[in-house]
C-alpha positions as CSV (number, residue, x, y, z in Angstrom):
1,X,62.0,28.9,-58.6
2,X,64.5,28.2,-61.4
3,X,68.2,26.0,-60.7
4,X,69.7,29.7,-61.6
5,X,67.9,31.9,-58.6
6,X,68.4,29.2,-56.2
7,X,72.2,28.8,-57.0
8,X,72.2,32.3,-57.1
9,X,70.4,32.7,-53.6
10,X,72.8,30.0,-52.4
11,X,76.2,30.5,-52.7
12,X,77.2,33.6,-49.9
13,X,75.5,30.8,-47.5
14,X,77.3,27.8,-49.1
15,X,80.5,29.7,-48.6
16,X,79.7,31.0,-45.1
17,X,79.5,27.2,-44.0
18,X,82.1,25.4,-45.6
19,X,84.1,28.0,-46.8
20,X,84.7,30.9,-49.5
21,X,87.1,28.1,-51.9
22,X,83.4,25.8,-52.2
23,X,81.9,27.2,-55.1
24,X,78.4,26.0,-56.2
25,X,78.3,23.8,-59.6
26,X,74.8,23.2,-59.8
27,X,71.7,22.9,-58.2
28,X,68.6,20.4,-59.2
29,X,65.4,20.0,-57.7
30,X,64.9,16.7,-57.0
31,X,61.1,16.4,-55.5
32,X,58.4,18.8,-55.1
33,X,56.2,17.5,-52.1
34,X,53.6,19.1,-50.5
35,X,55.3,20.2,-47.8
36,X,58.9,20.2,-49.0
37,X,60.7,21.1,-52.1
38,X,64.4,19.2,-52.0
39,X,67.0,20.6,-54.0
40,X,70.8,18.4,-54.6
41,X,73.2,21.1,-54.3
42,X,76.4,20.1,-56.0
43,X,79.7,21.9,-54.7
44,X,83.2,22.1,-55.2
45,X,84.1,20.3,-51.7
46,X,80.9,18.0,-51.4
47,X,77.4,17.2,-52.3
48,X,74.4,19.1,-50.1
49,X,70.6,18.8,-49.6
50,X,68.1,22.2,-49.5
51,X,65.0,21.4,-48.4
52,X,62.2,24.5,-48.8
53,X,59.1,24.7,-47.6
54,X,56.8,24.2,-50.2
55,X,53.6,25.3,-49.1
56,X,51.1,23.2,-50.0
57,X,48.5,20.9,-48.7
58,X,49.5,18.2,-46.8
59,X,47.7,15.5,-44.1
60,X,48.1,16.8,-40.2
61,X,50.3,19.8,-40.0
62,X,53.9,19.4,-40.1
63,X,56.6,21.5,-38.0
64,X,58.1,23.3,-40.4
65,X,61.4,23.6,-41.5
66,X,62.9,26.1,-39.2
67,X,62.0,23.9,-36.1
68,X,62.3,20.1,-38.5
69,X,66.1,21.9,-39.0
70,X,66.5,22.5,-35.0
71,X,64.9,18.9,-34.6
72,X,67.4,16.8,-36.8
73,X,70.3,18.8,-35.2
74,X,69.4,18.3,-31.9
75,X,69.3,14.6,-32.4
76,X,72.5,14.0,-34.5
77,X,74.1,16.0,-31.1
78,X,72.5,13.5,-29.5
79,X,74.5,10.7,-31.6
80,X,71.8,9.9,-33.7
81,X,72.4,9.1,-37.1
82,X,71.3,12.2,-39.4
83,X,72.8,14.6,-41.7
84,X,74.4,17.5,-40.5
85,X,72.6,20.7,-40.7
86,X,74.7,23.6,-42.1
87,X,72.5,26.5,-42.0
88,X,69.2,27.0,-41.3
89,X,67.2,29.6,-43.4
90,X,64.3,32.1,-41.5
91,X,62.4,34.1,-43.8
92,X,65.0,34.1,-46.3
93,X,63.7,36.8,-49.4
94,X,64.5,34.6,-52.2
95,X,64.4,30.7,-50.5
96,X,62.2,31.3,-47.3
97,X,62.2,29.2,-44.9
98,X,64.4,25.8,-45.2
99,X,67.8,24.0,-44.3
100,X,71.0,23.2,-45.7
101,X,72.5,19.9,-44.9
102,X,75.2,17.3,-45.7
103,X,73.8,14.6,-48.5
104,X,73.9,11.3,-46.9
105,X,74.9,8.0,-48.8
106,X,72.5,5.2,-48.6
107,X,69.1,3.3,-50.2
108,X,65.8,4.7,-49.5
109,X,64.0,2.7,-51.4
110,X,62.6,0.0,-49.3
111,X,61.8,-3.0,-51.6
112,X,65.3,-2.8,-52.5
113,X,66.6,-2.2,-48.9
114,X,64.7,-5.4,-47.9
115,X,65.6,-7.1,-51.2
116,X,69.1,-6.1,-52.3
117,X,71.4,-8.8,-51.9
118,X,74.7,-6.5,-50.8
119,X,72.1,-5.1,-48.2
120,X,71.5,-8.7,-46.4
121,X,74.5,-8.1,-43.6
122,X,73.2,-4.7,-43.3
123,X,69.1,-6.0,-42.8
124,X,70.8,-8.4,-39.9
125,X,71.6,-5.1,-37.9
126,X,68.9,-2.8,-38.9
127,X,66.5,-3.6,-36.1
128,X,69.4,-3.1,-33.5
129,X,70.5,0.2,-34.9
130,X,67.0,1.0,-35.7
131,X,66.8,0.3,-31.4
132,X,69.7,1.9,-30.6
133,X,69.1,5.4,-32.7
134,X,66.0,5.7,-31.3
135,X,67.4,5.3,-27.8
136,X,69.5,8.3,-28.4
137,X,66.7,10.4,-30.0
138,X,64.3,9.9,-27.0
139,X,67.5,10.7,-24.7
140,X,67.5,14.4,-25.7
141,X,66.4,16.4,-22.7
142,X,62.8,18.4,-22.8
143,X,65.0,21.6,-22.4
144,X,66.4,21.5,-25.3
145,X,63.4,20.9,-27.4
146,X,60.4,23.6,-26.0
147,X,60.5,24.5,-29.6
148,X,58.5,21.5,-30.2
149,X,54.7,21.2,-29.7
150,X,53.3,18.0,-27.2
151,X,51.0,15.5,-28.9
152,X,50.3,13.1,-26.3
153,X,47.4,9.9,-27.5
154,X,44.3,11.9,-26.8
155,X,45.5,14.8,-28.4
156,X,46.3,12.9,-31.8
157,X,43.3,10.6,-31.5
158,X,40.9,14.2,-31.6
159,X,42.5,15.2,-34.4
160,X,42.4,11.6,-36.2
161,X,38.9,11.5,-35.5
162,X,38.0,15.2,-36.8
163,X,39.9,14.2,-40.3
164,X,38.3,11.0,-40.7
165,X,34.6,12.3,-39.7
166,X,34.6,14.8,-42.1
167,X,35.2,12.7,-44.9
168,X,31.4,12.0,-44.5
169,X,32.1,7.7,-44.2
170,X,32.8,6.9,-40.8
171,X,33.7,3.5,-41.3
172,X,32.5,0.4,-38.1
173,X,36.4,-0.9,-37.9
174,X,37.6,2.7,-37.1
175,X,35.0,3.4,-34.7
176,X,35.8,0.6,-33.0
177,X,39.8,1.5,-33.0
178,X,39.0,4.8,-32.2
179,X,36.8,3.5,-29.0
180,X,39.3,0.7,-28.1
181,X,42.1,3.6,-28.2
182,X,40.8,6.1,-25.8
183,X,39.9,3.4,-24.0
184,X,42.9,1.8,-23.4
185,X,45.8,4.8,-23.1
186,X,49.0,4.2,-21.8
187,X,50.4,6.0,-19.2
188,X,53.5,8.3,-20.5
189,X,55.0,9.7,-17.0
190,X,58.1,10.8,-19.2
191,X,57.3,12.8,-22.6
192,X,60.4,12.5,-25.2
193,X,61.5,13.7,-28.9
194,X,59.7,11.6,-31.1
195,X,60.6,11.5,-34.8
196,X,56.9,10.9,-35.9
197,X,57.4,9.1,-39.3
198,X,60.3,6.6,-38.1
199,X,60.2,3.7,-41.0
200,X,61.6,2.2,-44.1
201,X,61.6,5.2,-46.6
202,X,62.6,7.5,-43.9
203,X,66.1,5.4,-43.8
204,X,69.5,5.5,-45.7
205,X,70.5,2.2,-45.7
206,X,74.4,1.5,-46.8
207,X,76.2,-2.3,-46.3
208,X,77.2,-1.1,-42.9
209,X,73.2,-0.5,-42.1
210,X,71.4,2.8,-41.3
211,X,73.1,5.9,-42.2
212,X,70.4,8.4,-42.0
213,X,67.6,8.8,-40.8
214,X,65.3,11.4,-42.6
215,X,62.0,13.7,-42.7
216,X,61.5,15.0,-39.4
217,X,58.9,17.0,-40.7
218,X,55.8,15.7,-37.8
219,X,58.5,14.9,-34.5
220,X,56.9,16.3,-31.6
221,X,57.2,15.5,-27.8
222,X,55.0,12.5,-26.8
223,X,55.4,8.9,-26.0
224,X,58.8,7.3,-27.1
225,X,57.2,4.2,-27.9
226,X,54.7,5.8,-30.7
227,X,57.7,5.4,-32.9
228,X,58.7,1.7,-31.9
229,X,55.1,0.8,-32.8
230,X,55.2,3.1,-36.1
231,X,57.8,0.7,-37.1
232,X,55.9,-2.3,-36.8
233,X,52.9,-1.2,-38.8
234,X,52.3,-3.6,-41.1
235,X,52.2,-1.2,-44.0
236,X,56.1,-0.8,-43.2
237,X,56.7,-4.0,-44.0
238,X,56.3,-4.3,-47.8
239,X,57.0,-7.6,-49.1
240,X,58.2,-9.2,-46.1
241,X,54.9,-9.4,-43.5
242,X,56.1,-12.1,-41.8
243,X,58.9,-9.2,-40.7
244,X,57.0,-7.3,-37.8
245,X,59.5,-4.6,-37.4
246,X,59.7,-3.0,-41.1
247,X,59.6,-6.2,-42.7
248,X,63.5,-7.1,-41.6
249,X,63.4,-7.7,-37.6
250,X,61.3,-9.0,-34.8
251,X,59.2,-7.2,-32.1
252,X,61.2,-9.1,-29.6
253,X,65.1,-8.0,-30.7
254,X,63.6,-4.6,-31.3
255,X,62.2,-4.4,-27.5
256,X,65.4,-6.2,-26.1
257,X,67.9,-3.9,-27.6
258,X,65.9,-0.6,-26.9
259,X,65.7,-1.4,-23.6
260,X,69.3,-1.9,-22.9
261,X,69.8,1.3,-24.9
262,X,67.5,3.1,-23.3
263,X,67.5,1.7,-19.7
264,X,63.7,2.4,-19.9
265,X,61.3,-0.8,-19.9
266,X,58.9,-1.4,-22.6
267,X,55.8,-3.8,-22.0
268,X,54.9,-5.6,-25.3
269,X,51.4,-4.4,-25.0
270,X,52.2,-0.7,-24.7
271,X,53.6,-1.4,-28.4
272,X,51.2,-3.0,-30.1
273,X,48.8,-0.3,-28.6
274,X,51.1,2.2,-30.7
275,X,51.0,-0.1,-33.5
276,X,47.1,-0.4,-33.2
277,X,47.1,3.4,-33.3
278,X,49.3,4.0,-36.4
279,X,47.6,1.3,-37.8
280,X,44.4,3.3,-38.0
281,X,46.6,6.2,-38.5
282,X,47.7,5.3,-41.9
283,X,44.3,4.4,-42.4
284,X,43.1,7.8,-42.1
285,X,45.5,8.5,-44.0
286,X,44.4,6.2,-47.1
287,X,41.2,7.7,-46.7
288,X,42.6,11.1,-47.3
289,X,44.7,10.8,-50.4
290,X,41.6,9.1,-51.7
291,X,39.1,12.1,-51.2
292,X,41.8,14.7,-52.4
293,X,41.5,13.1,-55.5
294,X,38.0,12.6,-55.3
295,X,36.9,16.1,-54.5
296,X,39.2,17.0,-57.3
297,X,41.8,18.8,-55.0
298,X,44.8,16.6,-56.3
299,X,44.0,14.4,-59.0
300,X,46.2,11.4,-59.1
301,X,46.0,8.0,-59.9
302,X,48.6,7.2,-57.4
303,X,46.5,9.1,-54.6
304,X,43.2,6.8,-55.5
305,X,45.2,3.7,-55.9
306,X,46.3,4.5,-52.0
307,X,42.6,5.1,-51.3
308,X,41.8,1.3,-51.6
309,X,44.2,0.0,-49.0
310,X,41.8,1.1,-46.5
311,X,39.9,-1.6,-46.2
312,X,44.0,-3.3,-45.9
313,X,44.2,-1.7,-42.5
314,X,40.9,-2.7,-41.6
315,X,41.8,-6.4,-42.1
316,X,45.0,-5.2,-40.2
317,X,43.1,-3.5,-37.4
318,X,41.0,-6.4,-36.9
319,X,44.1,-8.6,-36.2
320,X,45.5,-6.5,-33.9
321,X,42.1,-6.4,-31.4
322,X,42.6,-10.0,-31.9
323,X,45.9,-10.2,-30.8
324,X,45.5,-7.6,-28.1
325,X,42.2,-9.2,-26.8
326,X,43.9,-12.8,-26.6
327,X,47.4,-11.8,-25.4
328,X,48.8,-13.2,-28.3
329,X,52.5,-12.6,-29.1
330,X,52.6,-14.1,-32.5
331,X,55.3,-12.1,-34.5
332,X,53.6,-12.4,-38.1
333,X,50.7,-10.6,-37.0
């Protein structure tokens, strides 16, 4: 799809939404995932975001955009901190299916969110607005969300299980998450909106802190604290493991302020069992971009390179039982 049939496609919806004086400049694809194709829509009256379905493979199965669209606007209703979505495209003939959305300001790029010296204020508020946003996501009542699929533990652990058996090399430290997993569930009386990929990379980060929070592409109704716990995977943390929650806050603060937010208690060990889980999650998932470019589906460098931090969240898996099995609260780990 060229800049020219997009712009083209565009504009009657670009002047539907913000009026028939904005006037489309440009438009430039800026990535090609698998599952999205983002587009920087430059206007008269401000900068926007498309983001297409792209159609091709991907690990799990995402939402889609139509519903990902729905998803983000619900929660910025919610007082979340998201881009507003302008108009959500169903089966359009030349663009398919996508949204188009207000560009955000703000860092993505985590070593530089956790490094960057005009971010440090910002990094000393991240773990409470990181709290606080999620407390408003996981606010949004079930009736407004029956669009969404459930994906309670069980239901993800099944499907975790099927994609790492079939890459023919079960591996002894999965087994045993897998067992110690199903074993241990927590109860979840009260399903909520989860965001599903809640981390560093997924932020816009600006000196006042987070400004956006992005890629809704696997929410889902589950357990609220799956995404607390996917923040404190230690594969979030980057240069700063000492960091447990995304390698700038602390478990503790990040608990604490959620809580307040939320008026919801959260036992510590109901998060690291999250954290266990995506732990072995993105394991799976190292395991995966390693035998698409093994099998010659994708070849990539990058893709192979990610391949060999499995045996990383082994090592991290192996803490965590630790941890779990001796009560330990130790932040570092």
């Amino acid at each position: 799809m060229t800049p020219e049939t997009v712009q083209e496609a565009l504009q009657p919806l670009v002047a539907e939404a913000l009026g028939n004086h904005c006037q489309i400049r440009q438009c430039r694809r800026l990535t090609a995932g698998a599952s999205a194709a983002t587009w920087l829509v430059e206007t008269t009256d401000q900068p926007l975001i498309l983001r297409l379905e792209a159609g091709g493979e991907q690990f799990g199965t995402g939402v889609g955009k139509t519903v990902e669209a729905k998803t983000q606007q619900a929660a910025g209703e919610a007082g979340a901190p998201v881009a507003k979505v302008f108009h959500i495209l169903e089966n359009h003939p030349q663009l398919g299916n996508g949204y188009l959305m207000q560009a955000l300001t703000g860092e993505s790029l985590a070593p530089k969110i956790l490094k960057a010296a005009e971010l440090e204020a910002a990094r000393a508020n991240l773990t409470r607005q990181c709290a606080e946003a999620l407390a408003k996501i996981h606010s949004i009542p079930r009736s407004e969300l029956a669009f969404l699929p459930l994906q309670d533990a069980a239901e993800q652990l099944d499907s975790l299980q099927q994609i790492h058996q079939s890459f023919g090399e079960t591996l002894p430290v999965f087994t045993l998450a897998f067992r110690w997993l199903r074993d241990n569930i927590p109860k979840c009386p009260q399903p909520a909106l989860v965001h599903g990929d809640f981390r560093l990379g997924n932020f816009l980060v600006t000196e006042q802190g987070l400004n956006g929070i992005l890629d809704w592409e696997l929410t889902h109704l589950g357990d609220p604290v799956e995404d607390l716990g996917w923040l404190c995977v230690r594969a979030w943390r980057f240069n700063r493991p000492d960091k447990a929650v995304g390698g700038f806050g602390e478990r503790n603060e990040l608990i604490e302020t959620y809580q307040k937010a939320s008026g919801t208690t959260v036992d510590p060990s109901h998060l690291r069992y999250w954290e266990l889980f995506g732990t072995l999650k993105w394991g799976v998932i190292c395991q995966y971009q390693a035998f698409t470019h093994l099998n010659g589906q994708v070849r990539s460098v990058e893709r192979a390179a990610i391949g060999r931090r499995v045996a990383e969240t082994e090592y991290d898996m192996m803490q965590l039982l630790h941890a779990i099995a001796h009560n330990s609260t130790a932040e570092s780990l």
